[in-house]
C-alpha positions as CSV (number, residue, x, y, z in Angstrom):
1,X,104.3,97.6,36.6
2,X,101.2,98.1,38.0
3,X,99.9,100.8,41.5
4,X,97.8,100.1,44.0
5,X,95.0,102.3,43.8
6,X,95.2,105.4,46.4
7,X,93.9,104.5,49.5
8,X,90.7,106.6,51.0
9,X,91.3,108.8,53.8
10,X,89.9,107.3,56.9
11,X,87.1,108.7,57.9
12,X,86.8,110.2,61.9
13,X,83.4,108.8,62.4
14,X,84.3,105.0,61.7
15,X,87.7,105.1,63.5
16,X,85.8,106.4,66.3
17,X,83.3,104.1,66.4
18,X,85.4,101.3,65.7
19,X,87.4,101.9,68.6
20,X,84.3,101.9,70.4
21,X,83.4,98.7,69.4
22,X,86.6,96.6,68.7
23,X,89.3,98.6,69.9
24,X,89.8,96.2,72.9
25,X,91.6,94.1,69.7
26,X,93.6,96.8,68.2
27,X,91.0,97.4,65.2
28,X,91.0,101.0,65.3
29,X,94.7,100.9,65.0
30,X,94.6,98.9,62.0
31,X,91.8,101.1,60.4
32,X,94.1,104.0,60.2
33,X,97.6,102.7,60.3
34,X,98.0,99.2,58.7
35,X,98.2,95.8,60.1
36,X,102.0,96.9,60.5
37,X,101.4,99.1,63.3
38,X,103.0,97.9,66.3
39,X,101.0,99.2,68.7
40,X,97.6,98.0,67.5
41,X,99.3,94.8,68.4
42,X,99.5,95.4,71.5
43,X,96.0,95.1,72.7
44,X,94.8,91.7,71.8
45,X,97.2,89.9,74.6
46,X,96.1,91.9,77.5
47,X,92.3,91.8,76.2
48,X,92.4,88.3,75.9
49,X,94.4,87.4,79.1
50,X,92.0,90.1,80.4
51,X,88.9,87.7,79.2
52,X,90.5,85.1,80.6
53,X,90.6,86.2,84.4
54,X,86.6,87.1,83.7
55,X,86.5,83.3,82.8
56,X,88.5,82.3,85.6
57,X,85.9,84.6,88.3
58,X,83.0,83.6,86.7
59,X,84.6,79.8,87.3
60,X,86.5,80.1,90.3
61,X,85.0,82.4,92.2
62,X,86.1,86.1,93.6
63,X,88.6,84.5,95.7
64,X,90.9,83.2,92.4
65,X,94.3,84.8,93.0
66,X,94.9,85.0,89.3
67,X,91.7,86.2,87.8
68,X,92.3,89.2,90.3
69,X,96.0,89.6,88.5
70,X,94.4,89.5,84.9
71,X,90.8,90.9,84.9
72,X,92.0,94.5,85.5
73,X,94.3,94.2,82.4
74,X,90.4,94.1,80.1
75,X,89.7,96.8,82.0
76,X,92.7,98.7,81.5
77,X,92.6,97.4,77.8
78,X,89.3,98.7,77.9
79,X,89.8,102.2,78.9
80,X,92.6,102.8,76.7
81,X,90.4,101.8,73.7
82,X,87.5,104.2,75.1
83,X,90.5,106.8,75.2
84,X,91.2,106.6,71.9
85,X,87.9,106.8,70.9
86,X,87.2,110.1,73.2
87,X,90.5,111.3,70.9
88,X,89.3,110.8,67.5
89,X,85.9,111.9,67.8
90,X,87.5,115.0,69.6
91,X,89.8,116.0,66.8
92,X,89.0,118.9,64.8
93,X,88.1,118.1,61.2
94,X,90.5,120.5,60.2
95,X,93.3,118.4,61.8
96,X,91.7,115.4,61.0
97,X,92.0,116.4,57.3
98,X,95.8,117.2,58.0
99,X,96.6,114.1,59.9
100,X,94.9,111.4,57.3
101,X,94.5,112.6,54.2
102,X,96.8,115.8,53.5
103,X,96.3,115.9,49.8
104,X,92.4,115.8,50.4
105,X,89.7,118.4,51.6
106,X,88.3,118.9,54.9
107,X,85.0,116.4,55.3
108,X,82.3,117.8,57.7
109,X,81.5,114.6,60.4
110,X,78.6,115.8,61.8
111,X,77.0,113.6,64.9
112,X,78.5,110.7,64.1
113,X,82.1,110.7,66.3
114,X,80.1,113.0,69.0
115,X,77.4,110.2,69.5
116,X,80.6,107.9,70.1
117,X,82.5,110.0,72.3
118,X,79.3,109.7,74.3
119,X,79.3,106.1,74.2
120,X,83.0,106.0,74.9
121,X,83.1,108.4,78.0
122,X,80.1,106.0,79.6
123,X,81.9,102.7,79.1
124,X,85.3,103.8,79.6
125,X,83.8,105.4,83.0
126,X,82.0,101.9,83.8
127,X,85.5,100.1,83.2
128,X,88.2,102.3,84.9
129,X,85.8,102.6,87.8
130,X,84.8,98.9,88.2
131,X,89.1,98.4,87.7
132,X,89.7,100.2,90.4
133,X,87.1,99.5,92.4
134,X,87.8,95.3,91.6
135,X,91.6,95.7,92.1
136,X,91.2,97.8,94.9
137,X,89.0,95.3,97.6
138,X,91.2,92.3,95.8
139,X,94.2,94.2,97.2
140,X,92.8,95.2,100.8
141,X,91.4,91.5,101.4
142,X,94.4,90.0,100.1
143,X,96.0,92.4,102.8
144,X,93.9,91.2,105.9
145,X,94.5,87.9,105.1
146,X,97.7,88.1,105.4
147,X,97.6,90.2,108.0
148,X,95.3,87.7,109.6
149,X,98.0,84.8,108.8
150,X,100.6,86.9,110.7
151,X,98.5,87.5,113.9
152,X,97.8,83.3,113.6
153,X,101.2,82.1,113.6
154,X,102.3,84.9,116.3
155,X,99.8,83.6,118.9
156,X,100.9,79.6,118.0
């Protein structure tokens, strides 16, 4: 019978970074927990419904009732992944060490994880804001136009 070899401890700087970069997808999830983990899972629908309703703007137009339903879910998608990222590069090595890899020593990270908290905090920023901000006027205009309707058939 033969083992699988002990797996590595994950290291802080790559799972940061890798949320950074394809966390949108899940990947940082994987990194540290498996492809079993049910939550990285999760992220690939909404980021690619997400990508869709960026599609369907680009396409369609602003006033595309359904790219205003699914582009906030890539920027929700978006910000979670940034979060995540902000998390890991945040956690002390000390805990890190705990977390991951109990049986191993403490690893110093250095400026890795920091320079991708950085990088996280800016783009999560950009896409919670521009969220809001999107999803916000979608809501108000969809508001006056109805609104508007209202006043139309009133005065027929």
């Amino acid at each position: 019978m033969s083992t699988a070899p002990p797996r590595a401890a994950p290291s802080k700087t790559l799972a940061t970074w890798i949320a950074v970069v394809g966390g949108v997808f899940g990947l940082h999830r994987f990194y540290l927990h498996g492809l079993r983990d049910k939550l990285g899972w999760l992220f690939p629908l909404p980021t690619l419904l997400g990508l869709h309703g960026l599609q369907r703007l680009d396409q369609f137009g602003q006033d595309d009732r359904l790219a205003w339903v699914l582009l906030p879910l890539l920027g929700l998608s978006l910000s979670a992944a940034m979060v995540a990222a902000i998390v890991y590069g945040l956690t002390p090595d000390e805990k890190w060490a705990a977390r991951h890899d109990p049986a191993g020593s403490v690893h110093a990270t250095g400026w890795g994880p920091v320079l991708g908290v950085i990088v996280a905090v800016m783009v999560g920023a950009i896409a919670l804001t521009s969220t809001i901000a999107f999803g916000g006027q979608r809501f108000f205009e969809w508001q006056l136009e109805r609104s508007r309707e209202a006043a139309r058939d009133v005065n027929r």
